[in-house]
Backbone as a chain_set.jsonl record, in Angstrom:
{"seq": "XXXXXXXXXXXXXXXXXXXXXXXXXXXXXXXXXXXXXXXXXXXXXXXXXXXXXXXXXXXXXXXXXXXXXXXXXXX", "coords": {"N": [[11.968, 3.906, -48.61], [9.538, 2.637, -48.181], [10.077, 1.475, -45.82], [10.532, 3.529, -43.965], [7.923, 4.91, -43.778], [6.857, 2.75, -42.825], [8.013, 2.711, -39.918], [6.763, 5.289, -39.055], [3.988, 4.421, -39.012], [3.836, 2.132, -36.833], [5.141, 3.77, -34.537], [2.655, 5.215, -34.612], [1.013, 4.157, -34.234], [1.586, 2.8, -31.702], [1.569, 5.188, -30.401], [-1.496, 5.712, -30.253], [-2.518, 3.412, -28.928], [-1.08, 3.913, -26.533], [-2.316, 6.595, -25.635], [-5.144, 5.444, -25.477], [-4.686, 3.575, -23.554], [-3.834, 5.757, -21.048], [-6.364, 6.985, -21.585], [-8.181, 5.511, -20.434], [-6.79, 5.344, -17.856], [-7.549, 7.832, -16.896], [-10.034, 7.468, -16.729], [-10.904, 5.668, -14.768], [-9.728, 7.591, -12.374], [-9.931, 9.464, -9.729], [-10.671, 12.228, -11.315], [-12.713, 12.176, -12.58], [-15.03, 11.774, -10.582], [-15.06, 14.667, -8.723], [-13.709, 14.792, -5.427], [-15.425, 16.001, -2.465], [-17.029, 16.686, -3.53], [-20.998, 16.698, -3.579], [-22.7, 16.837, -5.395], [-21.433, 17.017, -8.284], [-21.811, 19.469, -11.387], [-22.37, 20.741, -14.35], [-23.052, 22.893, -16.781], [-25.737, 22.284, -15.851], [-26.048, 19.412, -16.246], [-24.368, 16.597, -14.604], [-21.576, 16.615, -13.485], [-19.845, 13.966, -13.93], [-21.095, 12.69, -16.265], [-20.446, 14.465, -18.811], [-17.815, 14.007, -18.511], [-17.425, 11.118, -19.116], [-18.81, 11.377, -21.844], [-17.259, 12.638, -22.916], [-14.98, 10.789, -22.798], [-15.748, 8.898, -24.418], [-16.451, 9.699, -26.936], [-13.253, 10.273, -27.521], [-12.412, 7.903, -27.271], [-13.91, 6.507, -29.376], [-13.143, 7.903, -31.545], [-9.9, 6.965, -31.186], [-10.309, 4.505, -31.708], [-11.249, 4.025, -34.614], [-9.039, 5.667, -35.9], [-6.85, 3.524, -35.132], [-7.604, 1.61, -36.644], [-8.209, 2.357, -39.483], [-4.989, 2.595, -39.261], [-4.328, 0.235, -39.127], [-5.34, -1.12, -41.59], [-3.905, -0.007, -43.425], [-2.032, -1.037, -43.191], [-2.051, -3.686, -43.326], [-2.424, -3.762, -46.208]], "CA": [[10.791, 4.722, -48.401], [8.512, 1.992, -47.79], [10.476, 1.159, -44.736], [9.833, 4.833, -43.348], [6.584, 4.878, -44.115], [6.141, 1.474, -41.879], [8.31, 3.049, -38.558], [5.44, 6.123, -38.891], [2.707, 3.721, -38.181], [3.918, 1.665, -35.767], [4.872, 4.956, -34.048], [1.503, 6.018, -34.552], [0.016, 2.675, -33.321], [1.98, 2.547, -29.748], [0.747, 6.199, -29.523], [-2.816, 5.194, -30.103], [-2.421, 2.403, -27.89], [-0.839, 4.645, -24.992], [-3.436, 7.596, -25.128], [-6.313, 4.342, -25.143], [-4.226, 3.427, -21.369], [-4.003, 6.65, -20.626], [-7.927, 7.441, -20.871], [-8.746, 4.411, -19.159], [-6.617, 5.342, -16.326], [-8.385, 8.92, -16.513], [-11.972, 7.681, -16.525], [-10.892, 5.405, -13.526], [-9.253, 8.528, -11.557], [-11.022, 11.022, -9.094], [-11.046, 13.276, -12.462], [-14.695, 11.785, -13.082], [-15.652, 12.392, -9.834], [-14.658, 15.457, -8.229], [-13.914, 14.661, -3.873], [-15.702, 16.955, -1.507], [-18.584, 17.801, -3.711], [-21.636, 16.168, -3.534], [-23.504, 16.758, -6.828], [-21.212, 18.074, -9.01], [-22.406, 19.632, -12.854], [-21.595, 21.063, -15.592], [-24.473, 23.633, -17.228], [-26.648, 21.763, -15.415], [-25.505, 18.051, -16.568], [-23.658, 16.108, -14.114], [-20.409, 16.431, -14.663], [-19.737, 12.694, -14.382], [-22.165, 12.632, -17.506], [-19.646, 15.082, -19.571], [-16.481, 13.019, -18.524], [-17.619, 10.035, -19.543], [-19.439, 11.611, -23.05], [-15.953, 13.312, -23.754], [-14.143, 9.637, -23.036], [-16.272, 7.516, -25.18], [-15.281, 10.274, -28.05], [-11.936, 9.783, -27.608], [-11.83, 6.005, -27.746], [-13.869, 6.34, -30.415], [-11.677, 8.354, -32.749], [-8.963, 6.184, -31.514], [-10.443, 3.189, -32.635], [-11.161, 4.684, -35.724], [-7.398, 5.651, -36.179], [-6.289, 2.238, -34.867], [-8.572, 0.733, -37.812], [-7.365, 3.047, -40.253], [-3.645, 2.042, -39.63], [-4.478, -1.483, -39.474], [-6.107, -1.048, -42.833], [-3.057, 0.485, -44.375], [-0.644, -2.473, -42.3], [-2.486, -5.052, -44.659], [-2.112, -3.301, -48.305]], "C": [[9.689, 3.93, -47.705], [8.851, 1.781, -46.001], [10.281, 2.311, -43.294], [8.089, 4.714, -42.948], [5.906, 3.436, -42.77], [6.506, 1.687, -40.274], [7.234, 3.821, -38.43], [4.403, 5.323, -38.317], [3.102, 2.846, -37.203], [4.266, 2.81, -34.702], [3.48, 5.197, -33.964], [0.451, 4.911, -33.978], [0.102, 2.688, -31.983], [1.528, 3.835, -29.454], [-0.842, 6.126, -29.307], [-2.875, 4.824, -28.742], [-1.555, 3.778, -26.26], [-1.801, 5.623, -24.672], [-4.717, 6.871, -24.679], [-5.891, 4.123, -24.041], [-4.384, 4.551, -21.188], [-5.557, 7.458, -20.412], [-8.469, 6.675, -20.477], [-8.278, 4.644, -18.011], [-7.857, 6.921, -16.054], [-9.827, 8.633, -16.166], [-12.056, 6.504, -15.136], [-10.154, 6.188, -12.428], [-9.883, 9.344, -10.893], [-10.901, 11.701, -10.103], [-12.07, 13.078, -12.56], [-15.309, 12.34, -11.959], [-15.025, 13.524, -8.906], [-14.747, 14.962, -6.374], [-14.818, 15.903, -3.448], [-16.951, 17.528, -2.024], [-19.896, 16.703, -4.12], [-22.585, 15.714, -4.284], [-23.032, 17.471, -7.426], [-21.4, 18.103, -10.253], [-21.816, 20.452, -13.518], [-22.656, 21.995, -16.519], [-25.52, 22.723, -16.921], [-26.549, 20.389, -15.749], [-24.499, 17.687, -15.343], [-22.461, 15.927, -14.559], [-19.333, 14.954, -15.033], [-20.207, 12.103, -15.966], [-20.577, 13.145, -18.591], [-18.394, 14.522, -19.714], [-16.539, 12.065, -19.809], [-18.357, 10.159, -21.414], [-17.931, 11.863, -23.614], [-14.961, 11.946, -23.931], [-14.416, 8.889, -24.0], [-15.75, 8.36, -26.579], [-14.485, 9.856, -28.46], [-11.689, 8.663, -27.992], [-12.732, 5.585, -28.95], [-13.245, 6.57, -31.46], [-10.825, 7.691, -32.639], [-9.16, 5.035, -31.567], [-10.782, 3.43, -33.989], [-10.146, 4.611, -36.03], [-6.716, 4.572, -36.225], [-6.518, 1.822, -35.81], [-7.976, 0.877, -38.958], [-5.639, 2.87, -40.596], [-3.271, 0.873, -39.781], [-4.809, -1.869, -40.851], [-5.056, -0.964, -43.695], [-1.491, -0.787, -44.244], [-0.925, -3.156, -43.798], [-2.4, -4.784, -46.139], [-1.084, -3.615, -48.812]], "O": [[9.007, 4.419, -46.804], [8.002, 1.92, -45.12], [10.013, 2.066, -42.117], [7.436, 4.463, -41.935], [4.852, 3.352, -42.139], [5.806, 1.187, -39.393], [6.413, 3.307, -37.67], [3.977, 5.556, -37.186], [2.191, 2.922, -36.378], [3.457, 2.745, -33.776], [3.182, 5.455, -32.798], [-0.645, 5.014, -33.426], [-0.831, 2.622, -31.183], [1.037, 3.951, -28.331], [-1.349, 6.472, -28.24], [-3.143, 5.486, -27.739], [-1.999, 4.101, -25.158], [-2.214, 5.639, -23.512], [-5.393, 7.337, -23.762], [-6.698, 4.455, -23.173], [-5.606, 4.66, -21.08], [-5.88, 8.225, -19.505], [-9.549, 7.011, -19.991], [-8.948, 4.341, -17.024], [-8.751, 6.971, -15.21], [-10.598, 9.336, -15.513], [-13.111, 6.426, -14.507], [-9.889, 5.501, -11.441], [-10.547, 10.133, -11.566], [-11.375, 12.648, -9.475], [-12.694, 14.133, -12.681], [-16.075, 13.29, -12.114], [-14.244, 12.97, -8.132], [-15.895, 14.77, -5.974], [-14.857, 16.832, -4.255], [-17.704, 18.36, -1.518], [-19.667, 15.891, -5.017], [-23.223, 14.67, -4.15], [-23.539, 18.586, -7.549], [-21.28, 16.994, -10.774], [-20.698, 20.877, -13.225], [-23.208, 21.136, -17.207], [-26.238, 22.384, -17.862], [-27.578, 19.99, -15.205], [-23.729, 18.61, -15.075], [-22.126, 15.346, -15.591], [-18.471, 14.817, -15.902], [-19.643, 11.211, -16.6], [-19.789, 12.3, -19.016], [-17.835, 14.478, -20.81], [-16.032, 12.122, -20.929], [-18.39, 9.156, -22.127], [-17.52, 11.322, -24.64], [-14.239, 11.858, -24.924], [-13.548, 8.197, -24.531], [-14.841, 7.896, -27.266], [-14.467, 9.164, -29.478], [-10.906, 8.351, -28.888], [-12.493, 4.531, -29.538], [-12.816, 5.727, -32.247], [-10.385, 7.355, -33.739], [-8.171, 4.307, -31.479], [-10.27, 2.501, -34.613], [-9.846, 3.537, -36.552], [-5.95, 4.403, -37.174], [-5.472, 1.397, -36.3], [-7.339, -0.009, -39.527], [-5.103, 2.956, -41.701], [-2.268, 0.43, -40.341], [-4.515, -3.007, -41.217], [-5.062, -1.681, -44.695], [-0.507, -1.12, -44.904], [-0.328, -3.156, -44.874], [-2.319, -5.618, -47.041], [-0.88, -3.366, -50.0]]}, "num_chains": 1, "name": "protein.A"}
């Protein structure tokens, strides 16, 4: 059981860890900035602004999570 219990989090670690690459490549991808448009927004917010609010989220919760399974590694 215990041994289960320990594939789950490492599973759940390398997915961490891949969605953390994966929104680093996104917040370095034309997704942040849209081509061809010159000031583009979002209800009136830049929508560079909203990207980048919705990324830092993300990598917060998944450092959070990361923490959380690191926490449970060491018990």
């Amino acid at each position: 059981m215990a041994d289960q219990s320990g594939v789950r989090r490492r599973r759940q670690w390398l997915a961490c860890r891949i969605v953390a690459v994966l929104t680093l490549l996104v917040a370095l991808s034309p997704l942040t900035m849209p081509a061809g448009i010159s000031n583009p927004s979002l209800m009136g917010t830049p929508y560079t602004l909203w990207v980048s609010l919705l990324l830092t989220i993300l990598l917060l919760v998944l450092t959070w999570l990361g923490s959380q399974l690191q926490a449970k590694r060491e018990d």
